[in-house]
C-alpha positions as CSV (number, residue, x, y, z in Angstrom):
1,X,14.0,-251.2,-184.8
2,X,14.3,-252.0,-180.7
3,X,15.9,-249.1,-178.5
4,X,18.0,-249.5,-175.8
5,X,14.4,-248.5,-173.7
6,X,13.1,-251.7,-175.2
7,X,16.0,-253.7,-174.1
8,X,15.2,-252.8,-170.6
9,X,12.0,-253.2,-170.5
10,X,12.4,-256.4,-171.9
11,X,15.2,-257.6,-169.5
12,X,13.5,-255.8,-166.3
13,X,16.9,-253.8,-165.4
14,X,17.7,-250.3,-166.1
15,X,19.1,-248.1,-168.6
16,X,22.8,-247.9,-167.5
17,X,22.9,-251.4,-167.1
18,X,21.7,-251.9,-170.5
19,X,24.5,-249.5,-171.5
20,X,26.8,-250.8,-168.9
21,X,26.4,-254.6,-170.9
22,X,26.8,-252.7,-174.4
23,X,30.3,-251.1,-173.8
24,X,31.3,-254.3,-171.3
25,X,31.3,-252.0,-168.4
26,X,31.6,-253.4,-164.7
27,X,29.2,-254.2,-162.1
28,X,26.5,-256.4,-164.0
29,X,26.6,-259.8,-162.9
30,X,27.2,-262.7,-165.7
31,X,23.7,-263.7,-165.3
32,X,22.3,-260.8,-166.3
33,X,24.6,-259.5,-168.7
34,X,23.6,-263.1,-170.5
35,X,20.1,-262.0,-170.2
36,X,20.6,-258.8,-171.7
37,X,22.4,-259.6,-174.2
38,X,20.4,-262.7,-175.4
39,X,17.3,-260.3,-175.5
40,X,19.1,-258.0,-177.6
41,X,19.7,-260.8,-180.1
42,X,16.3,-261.7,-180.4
43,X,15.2,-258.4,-181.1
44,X,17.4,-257.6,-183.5
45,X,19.6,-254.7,-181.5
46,X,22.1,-253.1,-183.2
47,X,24.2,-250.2,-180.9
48,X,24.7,-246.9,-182.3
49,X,28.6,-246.8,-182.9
50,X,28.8,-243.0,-182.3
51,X,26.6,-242.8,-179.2
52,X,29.0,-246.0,-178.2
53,X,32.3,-243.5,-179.0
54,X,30.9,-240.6,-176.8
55,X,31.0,-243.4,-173.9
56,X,34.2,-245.0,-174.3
57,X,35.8,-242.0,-175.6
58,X,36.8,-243.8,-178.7
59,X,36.4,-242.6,-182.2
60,X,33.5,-245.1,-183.6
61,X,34.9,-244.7,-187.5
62,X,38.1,-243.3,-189.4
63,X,37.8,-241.6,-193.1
64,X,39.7,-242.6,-195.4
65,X,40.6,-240.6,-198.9
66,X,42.9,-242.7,-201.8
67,X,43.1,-241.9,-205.3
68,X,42.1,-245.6,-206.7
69,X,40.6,-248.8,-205.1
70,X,42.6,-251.1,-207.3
71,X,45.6,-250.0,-207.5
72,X,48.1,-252.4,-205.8
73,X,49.9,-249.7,-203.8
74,X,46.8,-248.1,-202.4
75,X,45.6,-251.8,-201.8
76,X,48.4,-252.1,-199.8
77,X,48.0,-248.6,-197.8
78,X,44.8,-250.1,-197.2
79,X,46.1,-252.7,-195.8
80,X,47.8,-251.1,-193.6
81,X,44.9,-249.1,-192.3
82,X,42.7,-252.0,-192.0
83,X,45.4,-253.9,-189.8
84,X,44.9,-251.2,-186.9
85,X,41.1,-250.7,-187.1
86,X,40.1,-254.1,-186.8
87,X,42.6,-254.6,-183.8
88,X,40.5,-250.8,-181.9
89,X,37.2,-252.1,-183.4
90,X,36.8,-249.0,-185.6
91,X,34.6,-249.1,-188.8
92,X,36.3,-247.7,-192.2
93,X,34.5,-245.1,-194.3
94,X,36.2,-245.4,-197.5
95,X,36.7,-242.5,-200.5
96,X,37.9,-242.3,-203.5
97,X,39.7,-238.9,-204.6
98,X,41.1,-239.4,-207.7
99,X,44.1,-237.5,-207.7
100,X,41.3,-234.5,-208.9
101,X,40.7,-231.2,-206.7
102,X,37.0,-231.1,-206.6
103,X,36.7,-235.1,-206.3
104,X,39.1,-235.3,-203.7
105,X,37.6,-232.0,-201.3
106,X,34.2,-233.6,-202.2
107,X,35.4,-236.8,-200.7
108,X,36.7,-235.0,-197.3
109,X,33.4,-233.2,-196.9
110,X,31.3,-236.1,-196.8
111,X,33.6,-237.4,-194.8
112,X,32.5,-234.6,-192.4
113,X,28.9,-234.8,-193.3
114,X,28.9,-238.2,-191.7
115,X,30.6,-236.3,-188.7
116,X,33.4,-238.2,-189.2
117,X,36.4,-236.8,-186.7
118,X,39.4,-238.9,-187.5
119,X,41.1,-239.0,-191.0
120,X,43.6,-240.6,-193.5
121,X,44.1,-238.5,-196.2
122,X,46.0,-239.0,-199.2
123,X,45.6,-235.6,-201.3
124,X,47.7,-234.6,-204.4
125,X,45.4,-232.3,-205.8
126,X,44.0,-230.0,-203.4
127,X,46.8,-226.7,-202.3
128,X,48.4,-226.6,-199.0
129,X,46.4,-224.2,-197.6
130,X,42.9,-226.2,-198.0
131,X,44.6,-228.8,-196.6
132,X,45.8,-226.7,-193.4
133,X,42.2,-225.4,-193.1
134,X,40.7,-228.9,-193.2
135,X,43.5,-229.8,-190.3
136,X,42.1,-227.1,-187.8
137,X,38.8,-228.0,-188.2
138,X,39.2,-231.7,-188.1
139,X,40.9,-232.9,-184.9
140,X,42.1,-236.3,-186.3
141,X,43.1,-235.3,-189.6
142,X,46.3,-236.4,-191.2
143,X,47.6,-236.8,-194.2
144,X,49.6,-239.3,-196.1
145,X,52.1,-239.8,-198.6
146,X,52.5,-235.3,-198.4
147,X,54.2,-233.3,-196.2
148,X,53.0,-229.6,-195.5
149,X,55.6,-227.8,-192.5
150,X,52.5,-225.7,-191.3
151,X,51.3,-229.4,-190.1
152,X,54.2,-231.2,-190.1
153,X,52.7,-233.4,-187.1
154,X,49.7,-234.5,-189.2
155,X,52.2,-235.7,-192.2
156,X,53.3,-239.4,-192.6
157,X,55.5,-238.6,-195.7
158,X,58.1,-240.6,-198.0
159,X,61.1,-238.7,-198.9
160,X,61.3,-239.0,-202.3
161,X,64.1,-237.5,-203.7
162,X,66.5,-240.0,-201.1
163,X,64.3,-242.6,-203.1
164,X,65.4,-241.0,-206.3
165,X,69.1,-240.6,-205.0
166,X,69.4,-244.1,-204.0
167,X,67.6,-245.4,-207.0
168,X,70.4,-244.0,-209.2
169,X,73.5,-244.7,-207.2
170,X,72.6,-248.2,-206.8
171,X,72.4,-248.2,-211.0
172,X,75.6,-245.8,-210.8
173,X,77.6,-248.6,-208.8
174,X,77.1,-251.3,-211.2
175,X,79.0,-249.1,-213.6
176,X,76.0,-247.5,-215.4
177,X,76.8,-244.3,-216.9
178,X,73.9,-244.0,-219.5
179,X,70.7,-243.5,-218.0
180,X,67.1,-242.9,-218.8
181,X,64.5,-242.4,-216.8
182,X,60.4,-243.7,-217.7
183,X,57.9,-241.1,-214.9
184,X,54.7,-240.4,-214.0
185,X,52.9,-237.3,-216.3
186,X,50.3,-237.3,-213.3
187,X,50.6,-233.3,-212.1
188,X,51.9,-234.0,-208.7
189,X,54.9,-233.8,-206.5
190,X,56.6,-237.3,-206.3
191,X,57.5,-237.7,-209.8
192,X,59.8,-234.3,-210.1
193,X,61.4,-235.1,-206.8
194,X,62.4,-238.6,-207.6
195,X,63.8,-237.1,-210.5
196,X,65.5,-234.8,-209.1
197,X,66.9,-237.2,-206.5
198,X,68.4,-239.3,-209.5
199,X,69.9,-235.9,-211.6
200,X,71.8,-235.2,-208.3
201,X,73.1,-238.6,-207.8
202,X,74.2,-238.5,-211.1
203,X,75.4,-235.1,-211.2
204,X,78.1,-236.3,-208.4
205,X,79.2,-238.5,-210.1
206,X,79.7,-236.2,-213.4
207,X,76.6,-238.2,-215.3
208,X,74.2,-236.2,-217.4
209,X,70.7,-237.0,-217.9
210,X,69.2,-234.5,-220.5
211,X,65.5,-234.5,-220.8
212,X,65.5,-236.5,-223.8
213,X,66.2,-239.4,-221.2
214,X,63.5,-238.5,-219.3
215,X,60.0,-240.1,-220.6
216,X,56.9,-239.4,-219.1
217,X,53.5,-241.4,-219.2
218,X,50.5,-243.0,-216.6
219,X,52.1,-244.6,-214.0
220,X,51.3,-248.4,-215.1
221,X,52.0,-250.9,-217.1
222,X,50.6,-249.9,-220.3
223,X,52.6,-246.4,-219.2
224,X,55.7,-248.0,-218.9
225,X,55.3,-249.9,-222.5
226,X,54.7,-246.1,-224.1
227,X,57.6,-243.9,-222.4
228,X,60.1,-247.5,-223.3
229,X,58.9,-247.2,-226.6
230,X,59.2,-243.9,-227.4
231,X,62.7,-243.7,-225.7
232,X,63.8,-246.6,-228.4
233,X,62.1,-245.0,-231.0
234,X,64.8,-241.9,-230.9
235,X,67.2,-244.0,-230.6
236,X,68.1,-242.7,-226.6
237,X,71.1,-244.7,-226.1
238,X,71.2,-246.5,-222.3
239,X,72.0,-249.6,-220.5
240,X,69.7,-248.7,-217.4
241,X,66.0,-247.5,-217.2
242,X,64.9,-245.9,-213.7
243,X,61.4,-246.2,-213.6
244,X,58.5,-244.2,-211.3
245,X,57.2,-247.5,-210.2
246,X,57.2,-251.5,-210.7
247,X,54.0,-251.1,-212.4
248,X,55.8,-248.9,-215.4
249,X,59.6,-250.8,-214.6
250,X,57.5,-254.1,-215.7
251,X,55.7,-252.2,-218.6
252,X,59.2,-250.9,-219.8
253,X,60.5,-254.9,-219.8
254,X,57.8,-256.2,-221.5
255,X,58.5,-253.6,-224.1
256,X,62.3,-254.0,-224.2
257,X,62.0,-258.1,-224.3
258,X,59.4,-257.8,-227.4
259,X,62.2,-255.9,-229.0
260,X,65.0,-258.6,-228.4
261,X,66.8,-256.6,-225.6
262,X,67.3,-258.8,-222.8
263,X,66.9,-257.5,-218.9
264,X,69.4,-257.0,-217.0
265,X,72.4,-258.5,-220.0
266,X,71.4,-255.5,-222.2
267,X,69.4,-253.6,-220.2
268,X,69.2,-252.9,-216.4
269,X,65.8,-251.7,-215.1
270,X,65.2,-250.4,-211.5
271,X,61.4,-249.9,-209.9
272,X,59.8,-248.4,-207.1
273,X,57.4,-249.5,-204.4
274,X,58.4,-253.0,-203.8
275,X,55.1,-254.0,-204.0
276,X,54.2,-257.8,-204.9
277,X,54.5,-257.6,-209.0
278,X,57.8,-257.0,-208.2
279,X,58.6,-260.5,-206.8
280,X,56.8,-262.1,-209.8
281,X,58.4,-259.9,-213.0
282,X,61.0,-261.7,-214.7
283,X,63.3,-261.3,-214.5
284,X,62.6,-260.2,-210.6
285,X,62.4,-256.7,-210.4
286,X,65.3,-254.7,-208.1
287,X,63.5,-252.1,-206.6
288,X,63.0,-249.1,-204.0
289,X,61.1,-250.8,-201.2
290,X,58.2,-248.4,-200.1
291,X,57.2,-248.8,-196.1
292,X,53.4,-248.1,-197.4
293,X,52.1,-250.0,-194.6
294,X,53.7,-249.1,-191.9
295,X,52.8,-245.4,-193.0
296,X,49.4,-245.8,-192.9
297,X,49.5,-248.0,-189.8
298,X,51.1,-244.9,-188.2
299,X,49.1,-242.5,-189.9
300,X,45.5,-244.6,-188.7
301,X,46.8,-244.3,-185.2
302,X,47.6,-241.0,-185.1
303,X,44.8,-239.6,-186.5
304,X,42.6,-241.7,-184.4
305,X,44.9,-240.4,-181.1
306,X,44.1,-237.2,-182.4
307,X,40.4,-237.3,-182.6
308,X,40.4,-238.4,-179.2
309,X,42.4,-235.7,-178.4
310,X,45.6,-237.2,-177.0
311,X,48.6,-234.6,-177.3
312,X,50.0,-234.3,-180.4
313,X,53.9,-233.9,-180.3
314,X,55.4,-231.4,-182.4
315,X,57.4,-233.7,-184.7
316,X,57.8,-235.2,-188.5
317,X,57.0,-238.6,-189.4
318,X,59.6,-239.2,-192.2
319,X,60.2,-242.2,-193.7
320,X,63.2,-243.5,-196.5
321,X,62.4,-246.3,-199.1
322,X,65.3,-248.7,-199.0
323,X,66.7,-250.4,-201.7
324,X,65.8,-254.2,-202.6
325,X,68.3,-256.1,-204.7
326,X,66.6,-259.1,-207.1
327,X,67.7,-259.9,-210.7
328,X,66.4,-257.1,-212.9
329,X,69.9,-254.9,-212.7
330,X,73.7,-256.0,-213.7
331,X,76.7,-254.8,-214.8
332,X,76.6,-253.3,-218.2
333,X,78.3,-255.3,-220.9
């Protein structure tokens, strides 16, 4: 493979002007920045991105740790990321974690095997204080999706029990009074908190929700079909379903539909995410719009302002879903 040495032999000029062409640097004339660059071409030159970062004092790569690849909401956290390092020219090391402890601190070590100093993490499993050790010694390290107070700077979190709240006032206002709820059984943080978020909406308005309302399964479709059926199976009587997310909202509709209960005449049902299933349920889902994105738009440019080691202000990056009215909740009959 050809050195930058060989590229100035090649060219007859010198090493910094080699570099100088590499990282578009001043003072070479077009001539002979053509020149180099055309011999770099033919001999197959490919610059070393982290010898590049040390000279532009740019991180050459961002980590990145999700749970699942094909998952639509990850896809669309991924999104989010991508948007910003194609627009800084940074390349994406991508991990799985798996929602699992040793899978996901596996996944931030190799990370930093591959010296990797600016990260996206989205960690469920490990503990807080793993987490706070990986921040000090990783200088672009942030999380997403959590939020720990020891590194509240480094968090680019959702608050999920306003989700929750809103989720079940919204159903509240359209005059439902019997509510269940179908949630994630995944051992993590969000699902109790929406929950909880929903109990004290319903709790002001004198509403209770014992936990024979509350079904719990994997947060997808085929989740949503089980926690529906089970809740019709004991005979749970409701007019509105609050699900963990549109994937189990559109499971819980498939399953109420199959058994002749029509959505939203019968049956209201309320998601969260917003993300595109929702548009093409029918009927269309109402659901709790999720600024994933945007998140991990923020969360990508922080960490990589961190690696470089801009200042890092002393502040929370909270975010509130917002509520997204369609067709799947109405009036109880």
């Amino acid at each position: 493979m050809a050195t930058i040495k060989d590229i100035a032999s090649a060219a007859g000029v010198s090493l910094a002007t080699v570099s100088r062409v590499i990282n578009n640097g001043p003072k070479v004339g077009d001539a002979t920045r053509a020149r180099v660059k055309t011999i770099m071409q033919e001999m197959g030159y490919r610059p070393n991105a982290n010898a590049r970062a040390l000279v532009t004092k740019r991180s050459a790569s961002l980590g990145v740790v999700i749970p699942e690849l094909l998952e639509p909401f990850f896809a669309a956290l991924g999104q989010g990321i991508e948007t910003v390092t194609r627009q800084q020219k940074v390349q994406i090391l991508l991990s799985a974690g798996s929602i699992e402890q040793e899978t996901e601190r596996r996944a931030i070590e190799t990370l930093l095997e591959h010296r990797v100093e600016a990260m996206v993490v989205h960690s469920k499993a490990l503990s807080d204080a793993e987490l706070i050790d990986f921040a000090c010694q990783i200088p672009g390290f942030v999380l997403i999706n959590r939020y720990i107070p020891e590194i509240a700077n480094r968090c680019v979190w959702l608050d999920n029990e306003a989700g929750g709240f809103i989720m079940a006032e919204h159903m509240i206002k359209q005059g439902h009074s019997k509510l269940a709820v179908v949630s994630s059984n995944y051992q993590i943080t969000d699902p109790q908190m929406r929950i909880d978020g929903i109990r004290r909406a319903a709790n002001a308005h004198g509403i209770d929700i014992p936990d024979s309302h509350i079904e719990f399964s994997t947060p997808d479709q085929e989740g949503g079909e089980l926690a529906m059926q089970k809740l019709l199976s004991r005979d749970v009587e409701f007019t509105g379903i609050l699900a963990y997310n549109d994937a189990m909202a559109s499971g819980a509709m498939t399953m109420l539909q199959d058994n002749n209960i029509a959505v939203p005449q019968d049956v209201s049902v309320i998601g969260f995410d917003d993300v595109l299933l929702a548009k093409y349920c029918r009927p269309k889902l109402t659901t709790l719009h999720y600024p994933v994105e945007m998140m991990a738009g923020l969360a990508t440019r922080l960490a990589l302002d961190f690696a470089m080691g801009k200042s890092c202000k002393e502040e929370t990056h909270k975010y509130t879903p917002t509520l997204i009215t369609r067709q799947s909740v109405a009036a109880p009959r």
